[in-house]
C-alpha positions in Angstrom: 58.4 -31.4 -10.1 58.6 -28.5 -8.3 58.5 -26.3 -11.5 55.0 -28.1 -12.1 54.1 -27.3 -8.8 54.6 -23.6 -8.5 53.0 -23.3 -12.1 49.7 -24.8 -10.3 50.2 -22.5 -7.7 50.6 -19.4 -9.7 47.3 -20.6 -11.9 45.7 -20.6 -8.9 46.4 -17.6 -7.8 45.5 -16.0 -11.1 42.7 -17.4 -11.3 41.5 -16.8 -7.6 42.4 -12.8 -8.8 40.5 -13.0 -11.8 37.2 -14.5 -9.7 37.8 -11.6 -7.8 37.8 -9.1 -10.5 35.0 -10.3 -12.0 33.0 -10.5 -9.1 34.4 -6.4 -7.8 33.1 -5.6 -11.4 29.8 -7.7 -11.3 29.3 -5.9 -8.0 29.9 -2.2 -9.6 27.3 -2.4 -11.9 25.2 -2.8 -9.6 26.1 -0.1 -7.1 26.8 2.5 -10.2 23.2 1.7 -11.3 21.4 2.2 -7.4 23.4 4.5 -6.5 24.9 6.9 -9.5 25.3 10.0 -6.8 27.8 8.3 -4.0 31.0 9.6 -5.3 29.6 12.8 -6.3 26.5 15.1 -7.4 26.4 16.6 -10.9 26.6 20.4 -11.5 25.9 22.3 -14.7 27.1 25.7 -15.5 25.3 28.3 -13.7 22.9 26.3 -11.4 22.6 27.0 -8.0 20.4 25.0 -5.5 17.7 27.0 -4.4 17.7 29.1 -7.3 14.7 30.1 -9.2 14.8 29.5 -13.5 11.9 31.4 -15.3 11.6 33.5 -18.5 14.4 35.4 -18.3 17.1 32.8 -17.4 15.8 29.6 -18.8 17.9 30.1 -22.5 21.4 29.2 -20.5 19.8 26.1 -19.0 18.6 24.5 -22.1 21.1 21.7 -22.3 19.1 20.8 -18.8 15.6 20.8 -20.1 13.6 18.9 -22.2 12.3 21.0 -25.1 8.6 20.7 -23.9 9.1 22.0 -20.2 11.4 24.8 -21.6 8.8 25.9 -24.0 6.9 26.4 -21.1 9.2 28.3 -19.2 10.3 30.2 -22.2 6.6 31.1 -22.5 5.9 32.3 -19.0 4.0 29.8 -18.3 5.7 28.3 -15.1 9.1 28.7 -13.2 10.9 26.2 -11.1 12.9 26.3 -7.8 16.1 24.6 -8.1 16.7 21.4 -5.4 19.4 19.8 -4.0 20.3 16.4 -6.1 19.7 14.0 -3.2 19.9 10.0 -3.4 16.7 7.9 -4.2 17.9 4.6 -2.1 15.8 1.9 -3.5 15.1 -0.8 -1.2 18.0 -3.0 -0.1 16.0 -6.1 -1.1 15.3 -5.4 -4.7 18.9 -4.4 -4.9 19.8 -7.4 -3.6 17.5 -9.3 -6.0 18.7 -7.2 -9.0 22.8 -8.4 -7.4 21.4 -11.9 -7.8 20.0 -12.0 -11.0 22.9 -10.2 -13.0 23.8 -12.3 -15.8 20.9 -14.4 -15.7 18.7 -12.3 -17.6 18.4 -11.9 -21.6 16.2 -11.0 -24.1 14.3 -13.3 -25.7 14.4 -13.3 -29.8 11.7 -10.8 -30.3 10.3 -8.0 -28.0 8.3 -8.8 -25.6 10.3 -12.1 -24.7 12.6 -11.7 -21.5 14.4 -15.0 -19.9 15.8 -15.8 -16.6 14.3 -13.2 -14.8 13.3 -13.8 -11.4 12.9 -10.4 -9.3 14.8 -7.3 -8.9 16.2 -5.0 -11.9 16.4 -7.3 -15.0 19.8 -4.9 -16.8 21.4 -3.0 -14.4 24.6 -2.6 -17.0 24.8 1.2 -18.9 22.9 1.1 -21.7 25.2 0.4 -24.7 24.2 2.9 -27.6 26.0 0.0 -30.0 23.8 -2.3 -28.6 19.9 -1.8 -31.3 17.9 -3.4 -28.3 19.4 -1.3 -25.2 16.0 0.8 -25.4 14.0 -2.2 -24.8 16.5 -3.0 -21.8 15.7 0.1 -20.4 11.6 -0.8 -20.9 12.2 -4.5 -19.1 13.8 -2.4 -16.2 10.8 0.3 -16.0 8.4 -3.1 -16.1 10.4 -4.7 -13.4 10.9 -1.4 -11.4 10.7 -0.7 -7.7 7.5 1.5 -8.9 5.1 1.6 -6.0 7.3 -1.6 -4.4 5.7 -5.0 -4.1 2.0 -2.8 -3.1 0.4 0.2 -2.4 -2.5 2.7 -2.9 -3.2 6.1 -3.5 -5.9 7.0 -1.0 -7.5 9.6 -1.7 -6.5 10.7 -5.4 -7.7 13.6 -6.6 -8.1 14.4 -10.6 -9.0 18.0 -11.4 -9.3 18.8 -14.9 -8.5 22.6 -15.4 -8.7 25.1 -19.0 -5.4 26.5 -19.0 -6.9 29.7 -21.0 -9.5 30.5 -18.0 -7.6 28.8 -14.8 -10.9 27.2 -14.4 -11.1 24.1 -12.8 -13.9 22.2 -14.5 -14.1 19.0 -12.8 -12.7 17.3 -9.6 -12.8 13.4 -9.6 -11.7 11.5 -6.6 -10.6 7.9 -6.5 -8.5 5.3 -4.5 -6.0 3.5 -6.9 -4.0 0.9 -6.1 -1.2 -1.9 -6.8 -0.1 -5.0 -6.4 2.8 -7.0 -7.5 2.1 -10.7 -7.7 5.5 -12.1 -8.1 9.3 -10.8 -8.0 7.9 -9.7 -4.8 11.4 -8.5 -2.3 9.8 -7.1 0.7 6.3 -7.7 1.7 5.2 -10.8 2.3 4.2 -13.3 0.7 7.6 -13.6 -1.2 8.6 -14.2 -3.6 4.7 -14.3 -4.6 1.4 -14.4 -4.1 0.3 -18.2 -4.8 -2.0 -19.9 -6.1 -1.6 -17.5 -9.1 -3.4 -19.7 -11.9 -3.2 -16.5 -14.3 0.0 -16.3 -14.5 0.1 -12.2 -13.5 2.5 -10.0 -13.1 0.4 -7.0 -11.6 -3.1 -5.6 -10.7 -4.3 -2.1 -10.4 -7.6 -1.8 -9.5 -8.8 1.9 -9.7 -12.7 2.8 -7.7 -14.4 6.6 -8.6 -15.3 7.7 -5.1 -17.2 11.1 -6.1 -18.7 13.2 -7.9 -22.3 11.4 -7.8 -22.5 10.8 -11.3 -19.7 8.8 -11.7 -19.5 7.2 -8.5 -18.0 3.4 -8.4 -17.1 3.3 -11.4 -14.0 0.8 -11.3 -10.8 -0.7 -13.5 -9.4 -3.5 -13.5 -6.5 -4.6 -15.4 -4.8 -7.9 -15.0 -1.1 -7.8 -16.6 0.3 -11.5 -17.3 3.9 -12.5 -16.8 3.8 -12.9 -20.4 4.1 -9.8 -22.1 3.3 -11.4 -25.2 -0.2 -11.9 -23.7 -2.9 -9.0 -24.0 -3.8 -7.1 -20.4 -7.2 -8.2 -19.7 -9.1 -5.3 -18.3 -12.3 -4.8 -16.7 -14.9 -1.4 -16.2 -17.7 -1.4 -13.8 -20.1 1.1 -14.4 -22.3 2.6 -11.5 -25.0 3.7 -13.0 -25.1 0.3 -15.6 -24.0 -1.6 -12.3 -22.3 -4.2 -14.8 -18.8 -5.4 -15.3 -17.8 -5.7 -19.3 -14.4 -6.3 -20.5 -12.6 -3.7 -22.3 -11.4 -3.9 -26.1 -8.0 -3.3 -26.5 -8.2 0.3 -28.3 -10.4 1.7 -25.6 -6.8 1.6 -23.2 -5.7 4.7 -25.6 -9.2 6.8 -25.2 -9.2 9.7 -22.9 -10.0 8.0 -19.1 -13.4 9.6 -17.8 -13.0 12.9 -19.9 -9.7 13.5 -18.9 -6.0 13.9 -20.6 -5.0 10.9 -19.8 -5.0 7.5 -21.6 -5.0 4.3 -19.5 -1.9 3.7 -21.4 -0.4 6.8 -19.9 -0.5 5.5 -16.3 2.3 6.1 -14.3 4.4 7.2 -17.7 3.3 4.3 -19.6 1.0 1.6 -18.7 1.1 -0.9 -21.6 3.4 -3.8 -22.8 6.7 -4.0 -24.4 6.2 -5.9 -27.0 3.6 -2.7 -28.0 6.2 -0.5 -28.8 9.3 -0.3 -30.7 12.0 1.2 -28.4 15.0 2.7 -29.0 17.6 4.5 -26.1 18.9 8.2 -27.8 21.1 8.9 -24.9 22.1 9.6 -21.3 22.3 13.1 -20.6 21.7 14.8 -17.0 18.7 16.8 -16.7 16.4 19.1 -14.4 13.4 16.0 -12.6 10.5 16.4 -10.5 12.4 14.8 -7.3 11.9 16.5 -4.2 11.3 16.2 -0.6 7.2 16.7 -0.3 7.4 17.4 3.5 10.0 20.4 3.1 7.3 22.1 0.1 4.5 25.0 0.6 2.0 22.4 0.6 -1.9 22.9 -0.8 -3.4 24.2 2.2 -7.2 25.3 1.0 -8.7 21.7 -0.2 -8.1 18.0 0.4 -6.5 18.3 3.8 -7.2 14.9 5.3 -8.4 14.2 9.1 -4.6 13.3 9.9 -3.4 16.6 8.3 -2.0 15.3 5.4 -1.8 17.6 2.9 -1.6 17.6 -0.8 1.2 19.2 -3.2 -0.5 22.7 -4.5 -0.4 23.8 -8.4 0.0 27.4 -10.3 1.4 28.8 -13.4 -0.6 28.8 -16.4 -3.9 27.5 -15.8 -2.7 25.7 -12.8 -1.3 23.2 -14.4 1.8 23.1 -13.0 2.9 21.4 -9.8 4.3 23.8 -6.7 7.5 21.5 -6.4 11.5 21.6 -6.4 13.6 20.0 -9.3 16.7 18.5 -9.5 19.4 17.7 -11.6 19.7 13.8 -12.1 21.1 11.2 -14.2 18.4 10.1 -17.3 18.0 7.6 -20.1 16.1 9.1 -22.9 13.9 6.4 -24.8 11.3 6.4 -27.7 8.4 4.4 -27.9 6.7 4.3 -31.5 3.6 2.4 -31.6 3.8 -0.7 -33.7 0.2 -0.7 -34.3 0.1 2.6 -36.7 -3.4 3.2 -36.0 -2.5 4.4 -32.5 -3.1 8.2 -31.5 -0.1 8.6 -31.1 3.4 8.3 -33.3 5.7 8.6 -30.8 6.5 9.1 -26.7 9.6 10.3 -25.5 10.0 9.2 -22.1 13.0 10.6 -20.1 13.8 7.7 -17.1 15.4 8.5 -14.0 18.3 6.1 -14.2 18.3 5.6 -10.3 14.8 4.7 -9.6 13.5 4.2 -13.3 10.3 5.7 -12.3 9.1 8.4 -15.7 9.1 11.4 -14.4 8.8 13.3 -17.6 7.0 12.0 -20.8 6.5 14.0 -24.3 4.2 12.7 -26.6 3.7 13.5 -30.3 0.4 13.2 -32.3 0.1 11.2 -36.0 1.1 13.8 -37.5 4.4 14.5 -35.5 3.4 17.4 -33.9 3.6 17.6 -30.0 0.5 17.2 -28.5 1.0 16.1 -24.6 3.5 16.4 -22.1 3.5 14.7 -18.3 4.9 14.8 -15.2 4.9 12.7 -12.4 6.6 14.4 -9.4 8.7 11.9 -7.3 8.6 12.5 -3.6 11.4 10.9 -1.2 10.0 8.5 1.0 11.8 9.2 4.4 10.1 12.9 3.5 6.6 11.7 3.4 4.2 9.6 5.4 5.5 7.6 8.3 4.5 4.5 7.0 6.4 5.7 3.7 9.9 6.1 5.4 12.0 3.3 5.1 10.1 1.5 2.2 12.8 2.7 -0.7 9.7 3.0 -2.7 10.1 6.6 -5.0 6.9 8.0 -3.8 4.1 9.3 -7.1 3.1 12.1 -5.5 1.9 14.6 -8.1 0.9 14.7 -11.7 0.5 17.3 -15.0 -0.9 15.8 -18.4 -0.9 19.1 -20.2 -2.7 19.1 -23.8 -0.9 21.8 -25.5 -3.3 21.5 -28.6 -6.5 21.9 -26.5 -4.7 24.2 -23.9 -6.5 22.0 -21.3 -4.6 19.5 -18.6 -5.6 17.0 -15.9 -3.9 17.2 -13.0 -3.5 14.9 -9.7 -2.6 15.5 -6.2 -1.8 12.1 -4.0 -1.5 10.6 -1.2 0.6 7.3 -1.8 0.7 5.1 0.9 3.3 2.0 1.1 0.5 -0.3 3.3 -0.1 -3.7 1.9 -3.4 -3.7 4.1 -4.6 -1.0 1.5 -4.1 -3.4 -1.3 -4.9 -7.0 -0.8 -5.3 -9.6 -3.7 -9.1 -10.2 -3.2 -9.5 -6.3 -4.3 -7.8 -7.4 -8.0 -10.5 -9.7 -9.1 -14.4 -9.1 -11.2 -16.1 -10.6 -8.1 -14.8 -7.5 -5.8 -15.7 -5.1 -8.4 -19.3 -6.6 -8.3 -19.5 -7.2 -5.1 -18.3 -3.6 -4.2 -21.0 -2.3 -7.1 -23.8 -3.6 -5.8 
């Protein structure tokens, strides 16, 4: 009897220990995926913080670079100051969310099908390069990201589009964007959404020209379901038609207003899973456009705003390159391949942060297979930013390349993001606003 007894006792015990276990691991995962730089930075041969790589360095750093941005330091084109690898806390909400829904969350049985996914980041386990889906894990988690938070706006946003053979600026466009989550909502209420929601969306972004005169209030909006199996519905006003029409599918992959960017390229890519195939070709660490934008030589000769904010400046070839810091961070290379093969493009190779899962960097290859554009989106901290920035865990967009290295032409942006839900409420995301703020 008392044999029987301590056996139950022992079985509990094990068991108790192996509840514990799992739930110390369950609870890694989580913590090594928000927060890969607690134990320790990472270093590469040779690189020094605050050190300056250019032309006649760059051939020892290569391992550190993707092949587009070292083509353009190889060229001359640009160099780039060295920053300290520094953490990206997301906020403790979504991390909590993502805590909560580990193990819940699967892939449906074809792309574009996710289940059990309720808020925060939907595979926070290492991608497995075993595993032939682990790319599209990594495209659920850019979908679900902490990428502008639950809302926000950037207000002002200016576009200059620039010939990188003349440094001539040819066009300035300035526009209020903005963003809004309406559900797996963590921090701003109403949470965990924004009801009634008879649509069934996921996000808004709802995007108003301010100037020049001749395309002034013209406005996008694009409604993305829950369902990525559902086509974005997506709406242009035009101010000098002063009419809403709906936009055809294709049109999302046409230059925006003249410039180098798709709507599809938005914020490193703009579109739905199930578009693309995906596949994850490693984790390697790499040079990315993080950096603190309060501690940079800022852009002191235009767009200084009435509170003194001002914009991050651009040089090197053509001006087409962001005055920023880089540093070296943990990344999941992925390729997107269109499945529709009349797309412009046959392939994107998006390198992800693996902390914040923002797209920093982005190469994209015509249908021929030759490189055609590459972007950046420079990251700025949010504690080193706008007041009402600090404390909102949201990896601030704060500056933008799309270089055309056929035409030798790029768009660039200069921002001023702004975590403020008051800049972004869900009236703006609907046709009526767009006609009511046309007319």
């Amino acid at each position: 009897m008392n044999n029987n007894k301590h056996t139950r006792i022992l079985a509990g015990v094990l068991t108790a220990l192996a509840m514990a276990c799992t739930a110390q691991a369950q609870a890694d995962v989580v913590d090594n995926s928000f927060y890969p730089y607690r134990e320790s930075a990472p270093s590469a041969p040779g690189l020094i913080t605050g050190m300056t790589i250019n032309q006649a360095n760059v051939a020892q750093f290569r391992d550190i670079i993707d092949p587009a941005f070292y083509n353009f330091i190889e060229q001359g084109w640009v160099e780039i100051k060295v920053g300290e690898t520094t953490s990206f806390d997301l906020h403790p909400n979504y991390v909590e969310a993502s805590r909560a829904g580990l193990g819940n969350v699967s892939l449906g049985a074809k792309p574009g099908e996710l289940n059990g996914w309720q808020a925060g980041r939907p595979f926070p386990e290492e991608p497995d390069a075993s595993d032939p889906r682990a790319g599209e894990k990594l495209a659920w988690n850019y979908k679900y990201g902490y990428n502008w938070g639950d809302s926000a706006a950037i207000y002002p946003f200016y576009w200059k589009y620039r010939d990188m053979n003349t440094d001539k600026v040819e066009r300035t466009i300035k526009f209020n964007f903005h963003f809004l989550n309406f559900t797996g909502r963590v921090n701003q209420e109403p949470l965990p959404a924004i009801t009634p929601n008879p649509s069934e969306l996921f996000r808004g972004i709802y995007v108003q020209v301010l100037e020049p005169h001749d395309v002034r209030n013209t406005q996008l909006l694009i409604h993305r379901a829950m369902d990525d199996l559902k086509r974005d519905n997506s709406w242009l006003y035009l101010g000098f038609q002063r009419r809403v029409r709906r936009l055809a599918t294709g049109q999302v992959t046409d230059a925006f207003l003249g410039s180098d960017l798709m709507i599809e390229d938005f914020e490193g890519y703009n579109g739905r899973i199930s578009d693309m195939n995906w596949a994850y070709k490693g984790t390697r660490y790499m040079l990315m456009p993080f950096y603190n934008h309060n501690e940079l030589q800022l852009d002191t000769e235009t767009h200084q705003d009435s509170d003194g904010y001002q914009v991050v400046a651009f040089s090197g070839k053509g001006g087409c390159f962001p005055n920023i810091t880089w540093q070296l961070r943990k990344v999941y290379e992925v390729e997107a391949t269109p499945v529709d093969g009349s797309h412009p493009l046959s392939r994107r190779v998006h390198f992800m942060d693996a902390q914040t899962f923002t797209i920093p960097r982005t190469v994209a290859y015509d249908r021929k297979g030759s490189m055609w554009k590459t972007f950046t989106i420079g990251q700025a901290h949010p504690d080193h930013h706008l007041p009402a920035n600090q404390g909102s865990g949201v990896s601030i967009d704060d500056s933008f390349s799309m270089i055309d290295v056929q035409a030798m032409h790029c768009t660039t942006g200069q921002f001023k993001g702004q975590v403020d839900p008051s800049l972004s409420t869900p009236d703006m995301f609907s046709v009526q606003h767009m006609r009511a703020t046309g007319n």
